[in-house]
C-alpha positions in Angstrom: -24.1 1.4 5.2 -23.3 2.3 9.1 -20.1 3.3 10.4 -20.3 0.3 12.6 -20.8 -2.3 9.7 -17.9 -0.8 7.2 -15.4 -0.9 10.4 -16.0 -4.7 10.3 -16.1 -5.2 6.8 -12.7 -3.7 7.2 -11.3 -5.8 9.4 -12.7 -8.9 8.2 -12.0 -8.5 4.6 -8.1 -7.4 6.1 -7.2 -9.8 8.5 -9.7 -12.8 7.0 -9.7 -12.8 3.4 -6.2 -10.9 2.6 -3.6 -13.1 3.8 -5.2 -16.7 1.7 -5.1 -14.7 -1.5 -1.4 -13.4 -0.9 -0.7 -17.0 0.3 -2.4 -18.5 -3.1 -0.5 -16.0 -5.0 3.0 -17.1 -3.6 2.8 -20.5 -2.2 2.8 -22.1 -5.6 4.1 -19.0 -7.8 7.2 -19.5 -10.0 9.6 -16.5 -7.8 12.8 -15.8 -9.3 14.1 -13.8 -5.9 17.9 -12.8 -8.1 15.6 -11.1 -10.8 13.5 -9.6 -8.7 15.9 -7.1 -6.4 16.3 -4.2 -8.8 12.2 -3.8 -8.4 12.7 -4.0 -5.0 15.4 -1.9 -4.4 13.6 0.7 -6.9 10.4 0.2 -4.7 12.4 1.4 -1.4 13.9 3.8 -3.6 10.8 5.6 -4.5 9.1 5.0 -1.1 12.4 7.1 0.8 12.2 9.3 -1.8 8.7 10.5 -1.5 9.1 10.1 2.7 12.0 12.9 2.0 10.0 15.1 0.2 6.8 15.0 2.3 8.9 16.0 5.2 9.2 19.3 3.4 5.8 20.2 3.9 6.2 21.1 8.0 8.1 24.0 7.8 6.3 24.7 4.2 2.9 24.9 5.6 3.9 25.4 9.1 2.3 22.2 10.8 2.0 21.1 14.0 3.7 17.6 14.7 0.0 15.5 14.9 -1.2 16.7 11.5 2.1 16.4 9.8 2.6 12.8 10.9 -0.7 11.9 10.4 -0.8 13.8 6.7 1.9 12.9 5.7 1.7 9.3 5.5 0.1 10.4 2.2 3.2 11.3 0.5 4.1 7.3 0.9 2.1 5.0 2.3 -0.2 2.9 -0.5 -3.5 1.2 -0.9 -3.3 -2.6 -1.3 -6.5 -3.5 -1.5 -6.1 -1.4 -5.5 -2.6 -2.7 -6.2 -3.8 -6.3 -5.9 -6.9 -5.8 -7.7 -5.1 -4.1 -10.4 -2.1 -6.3 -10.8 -4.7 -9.4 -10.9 -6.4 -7.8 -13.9 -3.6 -7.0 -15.5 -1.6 -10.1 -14.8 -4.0 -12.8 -13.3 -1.8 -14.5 -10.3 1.6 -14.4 -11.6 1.0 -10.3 -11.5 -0.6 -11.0 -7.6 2.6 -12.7 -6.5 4.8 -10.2 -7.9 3.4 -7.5 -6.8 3.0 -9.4 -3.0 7.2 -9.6 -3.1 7.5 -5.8 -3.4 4.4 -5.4 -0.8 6.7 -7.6 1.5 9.6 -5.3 1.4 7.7 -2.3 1.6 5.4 -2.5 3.9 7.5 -3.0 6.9 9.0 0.5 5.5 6.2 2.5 5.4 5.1 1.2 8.7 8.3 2.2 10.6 8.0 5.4 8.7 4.8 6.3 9.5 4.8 5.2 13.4 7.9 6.6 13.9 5.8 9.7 13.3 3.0 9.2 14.8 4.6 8.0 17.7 8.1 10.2 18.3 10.0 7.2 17.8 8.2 4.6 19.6 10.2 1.5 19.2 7.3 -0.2 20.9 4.6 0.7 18.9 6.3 0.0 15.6 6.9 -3.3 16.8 3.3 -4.0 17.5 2.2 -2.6 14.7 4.6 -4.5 12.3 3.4 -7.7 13.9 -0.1 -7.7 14.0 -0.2 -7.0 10.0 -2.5 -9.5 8.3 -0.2 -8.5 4.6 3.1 -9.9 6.5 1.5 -12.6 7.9 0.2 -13.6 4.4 2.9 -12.7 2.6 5.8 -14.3 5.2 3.7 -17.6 5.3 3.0 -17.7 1.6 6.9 -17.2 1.2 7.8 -20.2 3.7 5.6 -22.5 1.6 7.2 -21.8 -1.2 11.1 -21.9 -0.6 10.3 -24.8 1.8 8.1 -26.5 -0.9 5.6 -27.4 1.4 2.5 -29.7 -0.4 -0.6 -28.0 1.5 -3.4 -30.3 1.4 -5.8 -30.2 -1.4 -9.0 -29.8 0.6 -7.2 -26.8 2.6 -5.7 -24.9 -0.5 -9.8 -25.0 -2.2 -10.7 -23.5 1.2 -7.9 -20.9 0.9 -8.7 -20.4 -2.7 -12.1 -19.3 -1.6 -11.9 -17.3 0.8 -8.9 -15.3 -1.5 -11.4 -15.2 -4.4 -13.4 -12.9 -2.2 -10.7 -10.6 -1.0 -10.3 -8.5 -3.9 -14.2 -7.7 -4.9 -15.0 -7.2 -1.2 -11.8 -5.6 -0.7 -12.7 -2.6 -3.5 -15.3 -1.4 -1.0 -13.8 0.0 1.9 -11.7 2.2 -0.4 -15.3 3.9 -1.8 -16.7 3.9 1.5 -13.9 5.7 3.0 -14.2 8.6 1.9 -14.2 12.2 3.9 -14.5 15.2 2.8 -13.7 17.1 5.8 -11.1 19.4 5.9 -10.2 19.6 2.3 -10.6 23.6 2.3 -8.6 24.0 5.7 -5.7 22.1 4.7 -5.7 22.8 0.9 -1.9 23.6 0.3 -0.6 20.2 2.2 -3.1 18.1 0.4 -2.4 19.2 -3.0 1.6 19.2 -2.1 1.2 15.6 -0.6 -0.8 13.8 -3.2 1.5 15.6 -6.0 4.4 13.6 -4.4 2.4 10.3 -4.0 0.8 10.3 -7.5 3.0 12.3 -10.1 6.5 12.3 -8.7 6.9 8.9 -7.2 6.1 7.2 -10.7 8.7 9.9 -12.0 11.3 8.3 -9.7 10.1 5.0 -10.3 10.2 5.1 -13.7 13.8 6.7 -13.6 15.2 4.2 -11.5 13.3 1.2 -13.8 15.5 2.7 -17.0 18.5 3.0 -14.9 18.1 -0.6 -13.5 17.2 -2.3 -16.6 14.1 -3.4 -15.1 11.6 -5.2 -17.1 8.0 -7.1 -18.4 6.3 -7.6 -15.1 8.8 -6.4 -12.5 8.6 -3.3 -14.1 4.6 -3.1 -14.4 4.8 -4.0 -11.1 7.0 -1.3 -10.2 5.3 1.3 -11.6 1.5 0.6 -10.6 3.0 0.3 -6.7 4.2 3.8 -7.4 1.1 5.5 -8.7 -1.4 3.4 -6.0 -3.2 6.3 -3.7 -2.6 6.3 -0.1 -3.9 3.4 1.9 -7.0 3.6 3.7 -5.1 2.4 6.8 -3.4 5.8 7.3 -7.1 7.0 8.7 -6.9 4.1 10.9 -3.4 4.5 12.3 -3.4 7.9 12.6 -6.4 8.3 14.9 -5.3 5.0 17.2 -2.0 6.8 17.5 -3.8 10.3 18.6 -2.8 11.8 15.3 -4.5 14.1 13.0 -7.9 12.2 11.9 -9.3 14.6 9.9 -6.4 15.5 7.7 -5.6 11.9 7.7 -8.9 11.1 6.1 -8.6 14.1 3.8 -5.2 12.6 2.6 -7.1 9.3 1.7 -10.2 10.9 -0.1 -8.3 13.3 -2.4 -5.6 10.6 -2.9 -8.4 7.9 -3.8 -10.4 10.6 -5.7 -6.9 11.7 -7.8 -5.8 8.4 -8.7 -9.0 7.7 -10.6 -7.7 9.9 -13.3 -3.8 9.7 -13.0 -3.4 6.0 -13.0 -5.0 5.4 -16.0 -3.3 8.5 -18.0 0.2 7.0 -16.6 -0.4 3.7 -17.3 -1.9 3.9 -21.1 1.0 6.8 -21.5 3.8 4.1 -19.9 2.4 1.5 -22.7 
């Protein structure tokens, strides 16, 4: 596949097919909001947490401000194209919409986090990129449908419904063809220290903060697949449009990616 084609595929299947499926998910989804804020506020817990200690690794390693910002992101930011596909099979659409809820608050997060970065503290262009994010727009729209309970036409809801039914196979494919494996060897040390954070101590502080909360069933599956998910393919994206680091950014991705194939299952069969 060219470079050219994937790009597309990209955006299509991210700004086309991703907000029907998180608007099927929560337009007609039974949301308890009360029971749902200890996941949430152990999402943002984990999320600052792992922003915190990713931090550490400029002085550690000694980085200059692109590459750390642009690196970093993999110490928080997550891949949603796996955390819906995995919550589906798991949970089919109730485990979609709950897992869209805790996307909604965190999202926004590790956006401002990760342009505040990139950019030195660009008010601007966290705004714009807040905005133009095809998971709020979902999410936000599928929310107002539901609290509003809005009766979306039948006709329209089968053509939602279709195109959603193809996010989450087509989806699966930019994470594969992502994939760089530049700079691995040059930047060793932050990798390794980055994607210890993302995939091994963020599900240790999730998990600690799902026992102390009392947290549940499916809020707390939730909880705990969002905190092993590998870093989102996105951060490539941002990263370079924000004249960061490219290369690390990538590297971030594809060891992130390439970990998570083997820690997310061990966590999850050892957490059941």
């Amino acid at each position: 596949m060219s470079a050219v084609f994937l790009a597309e595929a990209d955006r299509f299947i991210y700004f086309i097919l991703f907000p029907p499926l998180l608007f099927r998910a929560l337009a007609r989804a039974e949301l308890d909001f009360a029971a749902s804020v200890p996941m949430l506020a152990a999402g943002l817990l984990f999320t600052v947490a792992a922003f915190m200690l990713g931090n550490v690794a400029k002085p550690l390693f000694k980085l200059p401000q692109a590459s750390f910002a642009a690196g970093n992101q993999g110490a928080y930011r997550f891949n949603s194209y796996v955390a819906f596909a995995v919550m589906g099979a798991l949970a089919g659409e109730p485990g979609i919409a709950t897992i869209a809820l805790l996307c909604g608050a965190m999202v926004p997060v590790v956006n401002l986090f990760a342009v505040w970065q990139l950019a030195h503290g660009s008010e601007r262009g966290m705004l714009y990129e807040l905005s133009r994010n095809p998971i709020i727009w979902g999410i936000c729209s599928g929310l107002a449908a539901n609290v509003s309970g809005l009766q979306v036409p039948v006709p329209l809801f089968a053509a939602i419904s279709h195109l959603a039914d193809a996010a989450l196979p087509l989806g699966l494919i930019p994470v594969g063809a992502g994939l760089r494996f530049e700079s691995l060897r040059r930047f060793a040390g932050p990798l390794l220290y980055w994607n210890g954070i993302k995939l091994l101590a963020a599900p240790l502080v999730a998990l600690t903060a799902a026992n102390l909360l009392g947290i549940s069933g499916l809020y707390r599956h939730t909880l705990l697949v969002m905190s092993m998910l590998p870093t989102a393919t996105s951060a490539y994206i941002l990263a370079v449009r924000m004249q960061g680091d490219g290369k690390l950014a990538a590297a971030v991705v594809t060891t992130s990616t390439l970990a998570a194939m083997l820690t997310m299952p061990l966590l999850l069969s050892w957490l059941h």
